[in-house]
C-alpha positions, 0 to 999 in steps of 0.5 A: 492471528491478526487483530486488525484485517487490512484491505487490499489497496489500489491507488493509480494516476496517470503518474503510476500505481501502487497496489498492495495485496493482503493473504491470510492462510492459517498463521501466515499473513503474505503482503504483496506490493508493486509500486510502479512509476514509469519514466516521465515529464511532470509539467509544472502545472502537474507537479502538485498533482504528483506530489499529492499522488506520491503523499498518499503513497507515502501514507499508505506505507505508513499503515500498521498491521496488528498481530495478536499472539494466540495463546497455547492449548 
């Protein structure tokens, strides 16, 4: 069972996007991920754009989920 139900997440920039799909089905919990950050040239006025992008990313990863064990019948 999970204790704590994560909502999907959906993060995108003009530097790329991160999404993270959450499917519950019974007692299996699938985490879907793509993280995509296509070939580019980050200006230099850019850069601490791109690098608050790539924090919230790195947050993001850090994200626990909970699972509480059921107790048997």
């Amino acid at each position: 069972m999970v204790k704590d139900s994560p909502q999907n997440i959906t993060e995108e920039s003009k530097f790329g996007k991160y999404l993270v799909e959450f499917t519950f089905n019974k007692n299996t919990l699938k985490v879907k991920q793509h993280f995509e950050l296509p070939p580019q040239e980050i200006s230099p006025s850019d850069y601490p754009k791109f690098v608050e992008f790539c924090r919230r990313i790195d947050a993001l990863e850090k994200k626990t989920i909970t699972l509480q064990l059921r107790k048997s019948l």
